[in-house]
LUMFI-865991 format. One record per residue (C-alpha): residue number from 0; residue in three letters; x, y, z negated. Coordinates in steps of 0.1 Angstrom, whole numbers, plus 5000, padded with zeros to 4 digits. Layout:
REM LUMFI-865991
(NUM; 'ALA'; (X; Y; Z))
...
//
This chain:
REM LUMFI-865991
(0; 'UNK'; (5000; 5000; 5000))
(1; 'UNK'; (5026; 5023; 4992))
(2; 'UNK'; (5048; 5017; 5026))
(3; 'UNK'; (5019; 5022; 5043))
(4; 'UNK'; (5009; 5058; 5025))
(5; 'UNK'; (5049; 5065; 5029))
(6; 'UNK'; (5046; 5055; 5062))
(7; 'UNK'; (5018; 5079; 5069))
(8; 'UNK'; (5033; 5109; 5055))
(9; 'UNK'; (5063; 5102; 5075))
(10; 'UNK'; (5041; 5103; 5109))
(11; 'UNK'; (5024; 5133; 5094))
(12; 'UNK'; (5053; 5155; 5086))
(13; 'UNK'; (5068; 5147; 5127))
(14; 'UNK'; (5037; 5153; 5139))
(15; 'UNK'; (5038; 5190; 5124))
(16; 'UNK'; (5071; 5200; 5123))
(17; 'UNK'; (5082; 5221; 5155))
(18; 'UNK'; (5098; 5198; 5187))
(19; 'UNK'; (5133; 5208; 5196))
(20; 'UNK'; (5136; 5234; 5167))
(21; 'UNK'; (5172; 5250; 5170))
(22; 'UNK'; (5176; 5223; 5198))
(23; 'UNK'; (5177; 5191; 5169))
(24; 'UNK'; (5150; 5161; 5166))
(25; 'UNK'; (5150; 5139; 5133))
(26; 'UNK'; (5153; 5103; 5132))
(27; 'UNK'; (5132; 5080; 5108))
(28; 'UNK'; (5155; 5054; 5096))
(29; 'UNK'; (5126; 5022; 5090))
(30; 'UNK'; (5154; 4995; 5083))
(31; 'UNK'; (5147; 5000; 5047))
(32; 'UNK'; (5116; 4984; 5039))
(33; 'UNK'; (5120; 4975; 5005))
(34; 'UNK'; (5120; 5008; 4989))
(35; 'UNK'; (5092; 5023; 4970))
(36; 'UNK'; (5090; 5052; 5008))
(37; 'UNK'; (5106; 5056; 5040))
(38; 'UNK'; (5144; 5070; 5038))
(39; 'UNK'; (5141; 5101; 5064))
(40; 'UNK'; (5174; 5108; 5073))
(41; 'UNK'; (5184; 5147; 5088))
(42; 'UNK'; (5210; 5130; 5117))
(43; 'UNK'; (5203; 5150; 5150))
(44; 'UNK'; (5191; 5132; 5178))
(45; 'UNK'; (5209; 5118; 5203))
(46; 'UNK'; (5207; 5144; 5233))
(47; 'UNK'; (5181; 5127; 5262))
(48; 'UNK'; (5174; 5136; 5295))
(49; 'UNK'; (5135; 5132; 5287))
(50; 'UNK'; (5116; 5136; 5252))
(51; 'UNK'; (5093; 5114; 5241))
(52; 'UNK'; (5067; 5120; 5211))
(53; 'UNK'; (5056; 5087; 5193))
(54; 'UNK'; (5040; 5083; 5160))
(55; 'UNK'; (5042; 5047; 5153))
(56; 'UNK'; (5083; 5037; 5148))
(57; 'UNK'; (5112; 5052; 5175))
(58; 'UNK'; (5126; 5093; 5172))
(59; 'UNK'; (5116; 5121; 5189))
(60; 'UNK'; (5136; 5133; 5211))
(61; 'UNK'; (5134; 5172; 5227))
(62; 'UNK'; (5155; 5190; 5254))
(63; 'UNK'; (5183; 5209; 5241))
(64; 'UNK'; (5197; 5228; 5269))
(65; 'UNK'; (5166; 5248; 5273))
(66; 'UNK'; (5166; 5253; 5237))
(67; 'UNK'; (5204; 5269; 5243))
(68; 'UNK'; (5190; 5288; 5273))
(69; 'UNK'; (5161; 5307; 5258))
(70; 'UNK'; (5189; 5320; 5235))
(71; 'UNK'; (5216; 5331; 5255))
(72; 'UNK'; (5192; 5342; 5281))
(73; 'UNK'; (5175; 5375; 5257))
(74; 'UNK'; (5212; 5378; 5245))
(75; 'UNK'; (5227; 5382; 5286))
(76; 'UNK'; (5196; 5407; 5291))
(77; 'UNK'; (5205; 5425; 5262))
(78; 'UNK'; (5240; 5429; 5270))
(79; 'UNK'; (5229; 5440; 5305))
(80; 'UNK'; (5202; 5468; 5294))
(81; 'UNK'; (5233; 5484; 5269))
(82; 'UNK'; (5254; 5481; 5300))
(83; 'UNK'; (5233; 5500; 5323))
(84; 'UNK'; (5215; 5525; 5295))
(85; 'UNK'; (5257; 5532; 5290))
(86; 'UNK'; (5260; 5535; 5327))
(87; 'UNK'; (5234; 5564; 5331))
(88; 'UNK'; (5243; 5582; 5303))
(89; 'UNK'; (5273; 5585; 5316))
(90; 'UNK'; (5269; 5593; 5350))
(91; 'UNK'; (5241; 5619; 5336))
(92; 'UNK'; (5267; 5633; 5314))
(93; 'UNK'; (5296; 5633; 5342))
(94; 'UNK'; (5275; 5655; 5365))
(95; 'UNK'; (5262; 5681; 5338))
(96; 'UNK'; (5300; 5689; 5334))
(97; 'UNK'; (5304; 5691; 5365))
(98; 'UNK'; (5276; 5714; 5370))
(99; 'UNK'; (5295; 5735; 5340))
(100; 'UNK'; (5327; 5736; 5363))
(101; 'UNK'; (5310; 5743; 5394))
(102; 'UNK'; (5289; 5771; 5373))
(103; 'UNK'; (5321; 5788; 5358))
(104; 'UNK'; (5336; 5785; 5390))
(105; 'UNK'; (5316; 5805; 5412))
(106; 'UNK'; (5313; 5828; 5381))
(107; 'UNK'; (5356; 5827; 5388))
(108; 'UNK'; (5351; 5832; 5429))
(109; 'UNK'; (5323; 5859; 5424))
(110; 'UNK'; (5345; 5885; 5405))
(111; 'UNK'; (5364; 5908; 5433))
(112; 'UNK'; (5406; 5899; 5434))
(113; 'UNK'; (5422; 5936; 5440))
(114; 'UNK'; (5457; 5941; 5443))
(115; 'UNK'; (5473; 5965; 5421))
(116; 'UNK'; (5503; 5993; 5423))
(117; 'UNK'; (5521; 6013; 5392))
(118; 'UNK'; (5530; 6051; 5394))
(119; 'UNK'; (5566; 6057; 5398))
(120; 'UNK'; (5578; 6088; 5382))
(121; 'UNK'; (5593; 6120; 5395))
(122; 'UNK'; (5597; 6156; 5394))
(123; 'UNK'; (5583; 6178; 5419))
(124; 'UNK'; (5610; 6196; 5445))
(125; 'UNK'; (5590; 6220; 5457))
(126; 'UNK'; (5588; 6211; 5489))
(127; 'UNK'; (5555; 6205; 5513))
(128; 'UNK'; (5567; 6179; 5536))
(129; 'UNK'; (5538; 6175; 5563))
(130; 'UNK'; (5533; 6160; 5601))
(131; 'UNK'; (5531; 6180; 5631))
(132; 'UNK'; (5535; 6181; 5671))
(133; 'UNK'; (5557; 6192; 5694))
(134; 'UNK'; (5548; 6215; 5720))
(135; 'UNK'; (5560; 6240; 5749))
(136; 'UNK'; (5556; 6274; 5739))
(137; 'UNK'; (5544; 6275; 5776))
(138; 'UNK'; (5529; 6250; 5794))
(139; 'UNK'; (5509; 6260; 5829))
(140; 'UNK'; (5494; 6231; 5854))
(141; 'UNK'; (5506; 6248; 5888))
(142; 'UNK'; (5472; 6244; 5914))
(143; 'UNK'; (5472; 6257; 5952))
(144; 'UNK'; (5449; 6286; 5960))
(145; 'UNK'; (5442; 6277; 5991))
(146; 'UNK'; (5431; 6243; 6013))
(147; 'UNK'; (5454; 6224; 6033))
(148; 'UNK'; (5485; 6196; 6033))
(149; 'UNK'; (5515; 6193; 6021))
(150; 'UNK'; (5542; 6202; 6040))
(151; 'UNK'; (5572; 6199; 6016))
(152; 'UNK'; (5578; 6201; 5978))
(153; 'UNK'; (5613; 6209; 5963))
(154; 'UNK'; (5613; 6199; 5928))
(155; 'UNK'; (5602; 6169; 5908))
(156; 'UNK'; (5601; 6158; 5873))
(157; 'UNK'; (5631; 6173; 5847))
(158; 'UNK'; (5638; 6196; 5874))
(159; 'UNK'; (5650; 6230; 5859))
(160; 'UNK'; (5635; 6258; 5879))
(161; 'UNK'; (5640; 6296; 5875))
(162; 'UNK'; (5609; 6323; 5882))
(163; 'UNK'; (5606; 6331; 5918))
(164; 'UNK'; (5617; 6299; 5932))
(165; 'UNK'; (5600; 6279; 5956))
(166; 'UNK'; (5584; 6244; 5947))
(167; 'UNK'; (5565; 6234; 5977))
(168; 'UNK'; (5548; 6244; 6014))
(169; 'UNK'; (5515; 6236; 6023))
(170; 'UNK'; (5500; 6239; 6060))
(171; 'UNK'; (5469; 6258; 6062))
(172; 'UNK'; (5459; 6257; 6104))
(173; 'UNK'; (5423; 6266; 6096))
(174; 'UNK'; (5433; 6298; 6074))
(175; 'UNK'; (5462; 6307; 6099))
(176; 'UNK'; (5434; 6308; 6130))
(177; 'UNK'; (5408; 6327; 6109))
(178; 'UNK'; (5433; 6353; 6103))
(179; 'UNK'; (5442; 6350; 6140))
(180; 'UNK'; (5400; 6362; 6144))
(181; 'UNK'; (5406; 6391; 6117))
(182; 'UNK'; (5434; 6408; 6133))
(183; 'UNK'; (5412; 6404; 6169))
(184; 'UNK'; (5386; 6418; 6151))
(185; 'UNK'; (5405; 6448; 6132))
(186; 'UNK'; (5419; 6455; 6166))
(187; 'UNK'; (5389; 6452; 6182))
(188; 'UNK'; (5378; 6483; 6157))
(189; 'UNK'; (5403; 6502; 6163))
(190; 'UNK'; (5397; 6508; 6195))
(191; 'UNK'; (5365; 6513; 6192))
(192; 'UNK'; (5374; 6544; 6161))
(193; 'UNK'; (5396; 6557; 6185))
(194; 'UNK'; (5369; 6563; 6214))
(195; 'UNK'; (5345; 6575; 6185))
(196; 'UNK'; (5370; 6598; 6174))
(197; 'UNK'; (5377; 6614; 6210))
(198; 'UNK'; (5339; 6617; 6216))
(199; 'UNK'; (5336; 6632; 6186))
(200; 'UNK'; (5362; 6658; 6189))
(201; 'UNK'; (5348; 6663; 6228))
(202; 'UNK'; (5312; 6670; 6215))
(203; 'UNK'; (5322; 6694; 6188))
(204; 'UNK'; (5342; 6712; 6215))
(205; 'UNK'; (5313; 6716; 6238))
(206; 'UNK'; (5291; 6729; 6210))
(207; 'UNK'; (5307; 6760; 6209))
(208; 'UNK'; (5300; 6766; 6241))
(209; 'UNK'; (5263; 6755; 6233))
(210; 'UNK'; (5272; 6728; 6262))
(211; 'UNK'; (5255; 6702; 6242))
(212; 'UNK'; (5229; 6702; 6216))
(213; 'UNK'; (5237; 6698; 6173))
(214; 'UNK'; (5216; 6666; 6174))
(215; 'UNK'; (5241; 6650; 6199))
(216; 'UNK'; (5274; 6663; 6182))
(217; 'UNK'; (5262; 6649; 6149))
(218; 'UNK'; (5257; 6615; 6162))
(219; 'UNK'; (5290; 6614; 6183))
(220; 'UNK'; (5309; 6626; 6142))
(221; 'UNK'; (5287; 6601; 6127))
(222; 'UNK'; (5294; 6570; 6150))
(223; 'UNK'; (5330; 6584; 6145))
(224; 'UNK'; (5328; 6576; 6105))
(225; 'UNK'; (5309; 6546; 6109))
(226; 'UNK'; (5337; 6531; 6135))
(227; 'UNK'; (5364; 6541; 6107))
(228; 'UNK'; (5344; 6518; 6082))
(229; 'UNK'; (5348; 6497; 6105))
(230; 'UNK'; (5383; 6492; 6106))
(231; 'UNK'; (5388; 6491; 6067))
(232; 'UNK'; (5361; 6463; 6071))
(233; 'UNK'; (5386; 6448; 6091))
(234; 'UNK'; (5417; 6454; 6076))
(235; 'UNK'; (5404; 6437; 6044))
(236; 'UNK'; (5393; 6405; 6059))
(237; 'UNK'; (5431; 6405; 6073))
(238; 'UNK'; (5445; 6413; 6040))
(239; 'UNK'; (5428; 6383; 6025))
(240; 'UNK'; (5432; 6356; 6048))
(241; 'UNK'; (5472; 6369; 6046))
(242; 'UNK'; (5470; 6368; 6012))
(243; 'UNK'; (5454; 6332; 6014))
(244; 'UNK'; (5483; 6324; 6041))
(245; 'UNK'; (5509; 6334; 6012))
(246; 'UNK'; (5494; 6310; 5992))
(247; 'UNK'; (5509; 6286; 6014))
(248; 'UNK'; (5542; 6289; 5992))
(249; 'UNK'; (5542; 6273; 5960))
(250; 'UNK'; (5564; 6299; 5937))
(251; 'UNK'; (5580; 6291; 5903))
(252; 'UNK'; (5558; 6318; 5877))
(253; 'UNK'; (5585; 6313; 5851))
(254; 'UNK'; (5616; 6298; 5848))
(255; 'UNK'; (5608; 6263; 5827))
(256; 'UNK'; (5612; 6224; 5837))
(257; 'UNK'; (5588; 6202; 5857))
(258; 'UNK'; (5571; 6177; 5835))
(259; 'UNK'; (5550; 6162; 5862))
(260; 'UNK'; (5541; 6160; 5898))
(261; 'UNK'; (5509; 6151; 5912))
(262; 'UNK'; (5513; 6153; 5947))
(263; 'UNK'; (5537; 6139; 5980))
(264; 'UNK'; (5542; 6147; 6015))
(265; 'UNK'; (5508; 6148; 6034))
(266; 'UNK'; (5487; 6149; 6010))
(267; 'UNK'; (5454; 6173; 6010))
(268; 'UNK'; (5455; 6200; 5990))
(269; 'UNK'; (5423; 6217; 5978))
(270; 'UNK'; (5426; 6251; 5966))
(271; 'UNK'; (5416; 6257; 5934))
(272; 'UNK'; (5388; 6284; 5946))
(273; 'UNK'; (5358; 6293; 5925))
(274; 'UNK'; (5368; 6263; 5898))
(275; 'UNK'; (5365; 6236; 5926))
(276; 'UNK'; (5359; 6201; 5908))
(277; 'UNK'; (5380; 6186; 5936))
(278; 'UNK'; (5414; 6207; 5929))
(279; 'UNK'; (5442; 6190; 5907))
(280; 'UNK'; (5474; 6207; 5902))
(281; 'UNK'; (5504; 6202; 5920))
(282; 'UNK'; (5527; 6202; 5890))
(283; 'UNK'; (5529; 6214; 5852))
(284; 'UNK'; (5558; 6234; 5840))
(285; 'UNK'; (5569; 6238; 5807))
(286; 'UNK'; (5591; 6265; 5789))
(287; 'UNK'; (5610; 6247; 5764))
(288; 'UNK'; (5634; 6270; 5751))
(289; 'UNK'; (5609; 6277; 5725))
(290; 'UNK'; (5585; 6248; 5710))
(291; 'UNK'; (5554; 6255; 5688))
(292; 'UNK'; (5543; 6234; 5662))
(293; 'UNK'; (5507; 6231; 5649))
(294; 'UNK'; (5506; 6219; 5611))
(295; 'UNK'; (5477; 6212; 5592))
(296; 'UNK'; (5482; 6230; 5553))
(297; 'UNK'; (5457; 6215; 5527))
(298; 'UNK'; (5436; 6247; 5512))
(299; 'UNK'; (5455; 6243; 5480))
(300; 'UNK'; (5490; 6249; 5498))
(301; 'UNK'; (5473; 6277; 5521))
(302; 'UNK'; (5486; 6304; 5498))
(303; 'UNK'; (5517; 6296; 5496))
(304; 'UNK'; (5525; 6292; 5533))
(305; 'UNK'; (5525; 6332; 5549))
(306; 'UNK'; (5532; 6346; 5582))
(307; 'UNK'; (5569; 6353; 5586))
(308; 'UNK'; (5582; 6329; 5564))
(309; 'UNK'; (5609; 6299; 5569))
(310; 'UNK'; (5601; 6259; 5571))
(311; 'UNK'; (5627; 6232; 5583))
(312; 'UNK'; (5619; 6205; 5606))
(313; 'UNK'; (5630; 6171; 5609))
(314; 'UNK'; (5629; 6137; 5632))
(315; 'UNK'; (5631; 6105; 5635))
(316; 'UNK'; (5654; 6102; 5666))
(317; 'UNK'; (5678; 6128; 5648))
(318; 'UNK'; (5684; 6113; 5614))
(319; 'UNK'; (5698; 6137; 5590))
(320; 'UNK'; (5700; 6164; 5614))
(321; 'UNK'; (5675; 6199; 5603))
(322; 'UNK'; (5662; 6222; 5628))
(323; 'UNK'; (5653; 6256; 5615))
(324; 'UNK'; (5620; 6271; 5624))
(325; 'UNK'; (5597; 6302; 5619))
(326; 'UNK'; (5564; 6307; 5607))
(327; 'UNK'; (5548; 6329; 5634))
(328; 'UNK'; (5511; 6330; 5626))
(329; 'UNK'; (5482; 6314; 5610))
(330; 'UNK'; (5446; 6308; 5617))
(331; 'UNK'; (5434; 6329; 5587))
(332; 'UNK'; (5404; 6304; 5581))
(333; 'UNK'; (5400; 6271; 5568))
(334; 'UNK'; (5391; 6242; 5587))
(335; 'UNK'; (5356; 6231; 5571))
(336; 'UNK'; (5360; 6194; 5586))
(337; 'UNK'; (5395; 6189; 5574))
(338; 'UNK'; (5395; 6214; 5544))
(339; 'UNK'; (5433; 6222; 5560))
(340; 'UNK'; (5445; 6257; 5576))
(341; 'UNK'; (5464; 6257; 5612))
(342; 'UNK'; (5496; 6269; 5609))
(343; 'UNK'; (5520; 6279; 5638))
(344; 'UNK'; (5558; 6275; 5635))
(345; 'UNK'; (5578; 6285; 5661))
(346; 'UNK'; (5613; 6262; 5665))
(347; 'UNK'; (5643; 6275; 5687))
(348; 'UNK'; (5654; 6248; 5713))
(349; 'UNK'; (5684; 6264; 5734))
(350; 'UNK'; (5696; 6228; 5741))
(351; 'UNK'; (5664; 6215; 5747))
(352; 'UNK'; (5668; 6184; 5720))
(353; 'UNK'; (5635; 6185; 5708))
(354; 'UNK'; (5610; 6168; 5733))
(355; 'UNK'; (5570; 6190; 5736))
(356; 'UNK'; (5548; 6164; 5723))
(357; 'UNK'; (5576; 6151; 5699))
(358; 'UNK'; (5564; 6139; 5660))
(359; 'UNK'; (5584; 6157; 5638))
(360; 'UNK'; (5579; 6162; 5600))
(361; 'UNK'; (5575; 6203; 5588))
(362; 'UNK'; (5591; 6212; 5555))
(363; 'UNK'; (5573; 6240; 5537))
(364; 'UNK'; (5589; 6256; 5504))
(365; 'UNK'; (5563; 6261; 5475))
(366; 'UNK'; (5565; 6265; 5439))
(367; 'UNK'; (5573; 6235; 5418))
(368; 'UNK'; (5546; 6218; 5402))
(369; 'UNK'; (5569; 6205; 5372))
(370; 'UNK'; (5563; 6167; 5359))
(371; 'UNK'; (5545; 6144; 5382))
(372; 'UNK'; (5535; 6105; 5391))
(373; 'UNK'; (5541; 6092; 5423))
(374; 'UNK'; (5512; 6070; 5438))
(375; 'UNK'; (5502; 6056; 5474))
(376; 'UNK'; (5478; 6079; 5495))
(377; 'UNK'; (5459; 6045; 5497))
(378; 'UNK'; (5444; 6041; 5461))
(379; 'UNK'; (5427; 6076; 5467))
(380; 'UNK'; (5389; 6076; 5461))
(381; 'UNK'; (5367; 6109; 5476))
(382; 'UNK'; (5338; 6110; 5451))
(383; 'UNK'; (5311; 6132; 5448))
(384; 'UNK'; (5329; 6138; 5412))
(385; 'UNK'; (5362; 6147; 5430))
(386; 'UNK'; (5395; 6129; 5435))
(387; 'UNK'; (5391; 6098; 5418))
(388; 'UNK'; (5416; 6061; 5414))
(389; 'UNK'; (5404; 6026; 5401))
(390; 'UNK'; (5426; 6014; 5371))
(391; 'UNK'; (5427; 5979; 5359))
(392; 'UNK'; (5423; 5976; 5322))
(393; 'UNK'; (5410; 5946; 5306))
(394; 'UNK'; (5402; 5930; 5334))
(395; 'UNK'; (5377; 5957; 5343))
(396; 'UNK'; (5377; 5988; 5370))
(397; 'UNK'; (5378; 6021; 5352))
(398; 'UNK'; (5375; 6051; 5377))
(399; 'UNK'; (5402; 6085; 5365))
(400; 'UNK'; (5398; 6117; 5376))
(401; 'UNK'; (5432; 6130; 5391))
(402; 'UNK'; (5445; 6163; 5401))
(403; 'UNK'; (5473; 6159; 5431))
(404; 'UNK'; (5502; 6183; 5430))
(405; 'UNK'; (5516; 6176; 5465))
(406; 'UNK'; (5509; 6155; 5490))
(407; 'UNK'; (5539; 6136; 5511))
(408; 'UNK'; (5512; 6119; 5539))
(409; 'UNK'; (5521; 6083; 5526))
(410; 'UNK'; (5523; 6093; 5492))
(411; 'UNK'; (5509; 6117; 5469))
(412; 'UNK'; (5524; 6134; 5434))
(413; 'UNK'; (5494; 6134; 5406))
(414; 'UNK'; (5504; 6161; 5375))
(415; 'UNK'; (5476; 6147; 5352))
(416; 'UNK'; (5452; 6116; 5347))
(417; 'UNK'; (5473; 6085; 5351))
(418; 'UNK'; (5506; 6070; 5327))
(419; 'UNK'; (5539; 6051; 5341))
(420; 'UNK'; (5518; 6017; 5327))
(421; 'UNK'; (5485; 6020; 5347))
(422; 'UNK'; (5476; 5996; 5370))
(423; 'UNK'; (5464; 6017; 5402))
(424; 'UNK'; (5437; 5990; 5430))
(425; 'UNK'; (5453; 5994; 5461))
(426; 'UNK'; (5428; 6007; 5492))
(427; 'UNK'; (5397; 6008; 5464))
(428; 'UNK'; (5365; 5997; 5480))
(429; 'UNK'; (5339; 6019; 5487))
(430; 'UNK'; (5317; 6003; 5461))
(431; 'UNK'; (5341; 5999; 5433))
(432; 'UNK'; (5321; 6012; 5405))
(433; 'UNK'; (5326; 6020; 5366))
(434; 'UNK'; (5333; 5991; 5342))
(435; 'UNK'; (5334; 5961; 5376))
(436; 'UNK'; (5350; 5933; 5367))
(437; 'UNK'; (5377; 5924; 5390))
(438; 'UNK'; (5410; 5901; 5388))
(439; 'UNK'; (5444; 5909; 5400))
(440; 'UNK'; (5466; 5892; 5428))
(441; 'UNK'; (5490; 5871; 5417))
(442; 'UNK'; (5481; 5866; 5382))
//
């Protein structure tokens, strides 16, 4: 009775407990019968390719490799999910930096890079050192005043020629036969004046003999004076076309040198007569004993600069040689446009060194302006406010009021707004405005 309740309980207790728990079975070991219950005995099953659940004697077998997969299977997925959660957190992380670099970096390429100049120091000579031009202090295109062709010139280009001489011969058939017409025709006249005249003197004759009438004399004194008119008519029309015939010779009006020629054998001429279009002259002379130069003086310097006074002029094809000069005139008004006032200085040239249309640099004396700072013409600003340059300080634009003291073209002296340690923008945009942040070249 009591093997067979032990028995019992034994079924019982496989029937409930869970198959392939941790991937184990338990055995019931029935060899001992003789006991007061079953021995149940906790060996792990044998592994088997198929389980089997029995309640009356054998084991229970259950399948252990899918017991061993369920487990490592959540574990793998696991593993897998941290893997790829890392994965995005890191790509999401990698790109929000980047988006910082990018950010600061066009931040970085938006601010302006300007490139920056220091004042160099100095003192002031006293000297106004400005550009000006060459010229002749005569220069005459020579045109023909009357039609025809060339026959022969005499000079050409670099050709000294003294007043009076002869240049050049034109042919002028049709003016030669019109005068040909005129002298017919003043002759013509004359003979006809002379017949007046004796008819006249006949018919005053006869009227004191009352042999003719008054009405009659009158007429014979009156075609008399008109025949006279006449002949000045025609004497006139022969003194122009001669004078037109004379223009057939091309004379020298002063002596100078020939600095072009516009014209060869053959060519037609046409006179230069009541400002013909067509008419080009036949050369340009130039009197270069003398040269003029035009300088422009800024308004500040225009007091400074008077009529009669001395400047020195130098140039580039004559290093370190001067060439004295005189102040001859002024224009006595300032230029609105250029804010400058035209001055003439007249330059001696006996050996004809200087060249008309030569750049030369004038050299005006004027009262020193003391202490100074020496900075490019290029970091200039023209502001409503007045002379203005951008300094760098901080890393931001700060726009200084200067006052210039002379300007050297290239460079100009400042007496007051700038020290030896201010970084000066070099050709300032347009734009540059008060407190702009900018970087500097090179740094």
């Amino acid at each position: 009775m009591n093997r067979e309740n032990g028995r019992t309980m034994l079924d019982t207790e496989r029937d409930s407990a869970p198959l392939g728990s941790e991937g184990h079975g338990y055995n019931v070991d029935e060899t001992n019968q003789d006991g007061p219950g079953d021995r149940l005995t906790g060996a792990p099953a044998a592994p088997s390719g198929h389980g089997t659940h029995g309640h009356a004697g054998g084991s229970v077998p259950v399948n252990a490799s899918e017991a061993r997969l369920g487990g490592g299977f959540w574990l793998g997925l696991i593993v897998l999910l941290l893997v790829l959660a890392g994965i995005i957190v890191y790509g999401i992380h990698k790109r929000s930096a980047a988006d910082v670099v990018l950010t600061q970096e066009n931040k970085t390429e938006a601010i302006p890079e300007v490139r920056v100049v220091y004042p160099t120091g100095g003192t002031s000579s006293g000297t106004l050192s400005l550009p000006g031009n060459t010229q002749a202090f005569v220069d005459t295109p020579i045109y023909s005043r009357t039609n025809g062709y060339l026959k022969k010139w005499y000079f050409d280009i670099g050709a000294h020629v003294k007043q009076g001489q002869l240049m050049a011969t034109i042919e002028t058939p049709e003016v030669d036969q019109q005068l040909q017409v005129a002298q017919a025709d003043l002759k013509a006249a004359q003979a006809n004046l002379n017949l007046a005249n004796q008819t006249s003197a006949r018919y005053t004759n006869l009227l004191k003999s009352n042999s003719v009438s008054k009405q009659e004399t009158d007429q014979a004194v009156s075609d008399a004076a008109a025949k006279e008119a006449a002949v000045e008519a025609s004497e006139a029309a022969v003194r122009r076309l001669q004078q037109l015939q004379s223009f057939e010779q091309i004379y020298a009006p002063y002596s100078g040198v020939v600095t072009a020629r516009n014209t060869d054998i053959g060519d037609l001429i046409q006179g230069g007569l009541n400002g013909s279009a067509a008419a080009r002259p036949l050369f340009q002379l130039a009197e270069i004993g003398t040269l003029r130069v035009f300088v422009s003086v800024p308004e500040s310097y225009s007091t400074f600069v008077r009529d009669g006074g001395t400047a020195t002029l130098t140039a580039d094809e004559y290093p370190g040689q001067t060439f004295e000069g005189k102040i001859a005139r002024n224009a006595s008004a300032i230029d609105p446009a250029t804010r400058t006032l035209n001055v003439e200085v007249d330059v001696p040239n006996p050996g004809a060194k200087l060249l008309p249309g030569a750049y030369v640099m004038v050299h005006f004396k004027v009262p020193s302006a003391g202490s100074s700072l020496t900075i490019p013409s290029n970091t200039l600003l023209f502001r409503a406010q007045g002379m203005q340059v951008g300094v760098v300080r901080n890393g931001r634009v700060q726009l200084v009021p200067v006052k210039i003291s002379a300007d050297h073209g290239a460079t100009v002296d400042v007496s007051s707004g700038l020290s030896r340690d201010d970084a000066i923008i070099l050709d300032p945009s347009d734009s540059l405005t008060n407190g702009q942040a900018v970087k500097v070249a090179g740094r």
